[in-house]
C-alpha positions in Angstrom: 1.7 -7.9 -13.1 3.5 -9.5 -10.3 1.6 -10.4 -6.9 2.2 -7.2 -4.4 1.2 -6.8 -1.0 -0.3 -4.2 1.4 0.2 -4.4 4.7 -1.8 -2.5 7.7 0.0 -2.2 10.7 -2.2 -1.0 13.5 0.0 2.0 15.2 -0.8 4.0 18.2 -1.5 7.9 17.1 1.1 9.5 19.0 4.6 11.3 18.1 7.2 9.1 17.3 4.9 5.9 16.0 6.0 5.6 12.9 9.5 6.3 13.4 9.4 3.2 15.6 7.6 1.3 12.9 9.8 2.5 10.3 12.9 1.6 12.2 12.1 -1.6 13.0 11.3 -2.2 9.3 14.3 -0.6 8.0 16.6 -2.8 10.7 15.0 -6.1 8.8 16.6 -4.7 5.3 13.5 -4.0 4.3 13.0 -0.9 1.8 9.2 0.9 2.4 8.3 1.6 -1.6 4.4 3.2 -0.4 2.8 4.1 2.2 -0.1 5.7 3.8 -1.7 6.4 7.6 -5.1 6.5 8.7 -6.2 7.6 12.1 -8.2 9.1 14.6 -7.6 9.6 18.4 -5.7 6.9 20.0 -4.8 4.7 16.9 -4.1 4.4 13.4 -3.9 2.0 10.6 -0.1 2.1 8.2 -0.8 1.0 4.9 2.7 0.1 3.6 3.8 -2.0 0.2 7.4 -3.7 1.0 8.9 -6.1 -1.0 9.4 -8.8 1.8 6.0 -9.0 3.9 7.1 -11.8 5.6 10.4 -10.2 6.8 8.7 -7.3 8.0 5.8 -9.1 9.8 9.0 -10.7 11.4 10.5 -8.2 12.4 7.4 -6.1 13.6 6.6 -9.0 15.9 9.8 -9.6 17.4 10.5 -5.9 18.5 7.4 -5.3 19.8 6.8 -1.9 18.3 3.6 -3.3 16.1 1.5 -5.8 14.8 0.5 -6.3 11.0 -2.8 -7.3 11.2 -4.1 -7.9 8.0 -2.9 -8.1 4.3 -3.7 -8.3 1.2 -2.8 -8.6 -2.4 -3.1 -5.4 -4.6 -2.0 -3.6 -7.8 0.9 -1.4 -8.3 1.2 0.4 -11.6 3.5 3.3 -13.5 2.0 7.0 -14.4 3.0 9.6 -15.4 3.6 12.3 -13.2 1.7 14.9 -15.3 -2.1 16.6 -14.6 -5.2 14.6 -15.4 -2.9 10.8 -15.2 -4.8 9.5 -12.2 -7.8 11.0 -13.5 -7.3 9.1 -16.8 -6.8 5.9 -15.0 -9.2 5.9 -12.7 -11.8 6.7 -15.4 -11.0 3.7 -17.2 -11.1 1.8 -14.2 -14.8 3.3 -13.5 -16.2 2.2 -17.0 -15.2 -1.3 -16.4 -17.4 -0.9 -13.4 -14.8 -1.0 -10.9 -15.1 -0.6 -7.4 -11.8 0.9 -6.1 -11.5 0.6 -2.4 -8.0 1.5 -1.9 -5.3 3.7 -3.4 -2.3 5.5 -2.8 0.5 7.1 -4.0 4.4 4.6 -4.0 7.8 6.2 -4.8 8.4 6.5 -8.9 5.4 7.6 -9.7 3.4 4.5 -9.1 0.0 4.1 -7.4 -1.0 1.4 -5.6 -4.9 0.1 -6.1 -6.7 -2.4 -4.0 -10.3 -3.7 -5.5 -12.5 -6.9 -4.8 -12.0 -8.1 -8.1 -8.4 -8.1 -8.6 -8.3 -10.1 -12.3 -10.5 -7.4 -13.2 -8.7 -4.4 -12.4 -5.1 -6.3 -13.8 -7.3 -6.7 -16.9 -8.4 -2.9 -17.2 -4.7 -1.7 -16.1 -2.6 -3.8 -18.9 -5.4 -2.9 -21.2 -4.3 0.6 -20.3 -0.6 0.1 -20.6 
């Protein structure tokens, strides 16, 4: 599985954040493949999976709109878009005792997974293929 990575991008929760974020991501020529937002009251946290962190870290800096503030390396895997296929996965993930602390949903039906034990969770998911 190749390496992918999450970024969070801290965003202030107000109308109009993530268009800014998103703008300034798209004007680095960088396609968003996932994401997901987090917040309460004044901020928020922007999980997004890009193919060129660096280039969007870049570009997030320069324009000012937001800051990535942390990364890290997770999973991104095919399913099926039918009932019961996360449930399936996630299930096999659980007996190999597991610990999923992130997922979310990326365009062609792919989920991303984050876990402390990344060899692990590779091993469960191509074992699953």
């Amino acid at each position: 599985m190749p390496v992918v990575v999450d970024l969070v991008i801290d965003v202030e929760n107000q109308p109009g954040a993530l268009a800014e974020v998103a703008a300034a991501i798209s004007d680095a020529g960088v396609n968003v493949a996932a994401a997901t937002c987090l917040g309460a009251a004044d901020h928020a946290e922007l999980h997004i999976l890009v193919p060129r962190a660096e280039a969007t870290r870049h570009m997030l800096a320069i324009s000012h709109v937001a800051l990535a503030t942390r990364e890290r390396e997770v999973v991104v895997v095919d399913i099926d878009d039918r009932p019961g296929a996360l449930a399936d996965l996630t299930r096999k993930i659980a007996r190999a005792g597991i610990n999923l602390d992130l997922v979310y949903v990326a365009t062609r039906n792919r989920v991303v997974f984050g876990a402390a034990d990344l060899d692990a969770l590779r091993a469960v998911l191509d074992g699953a293929r």
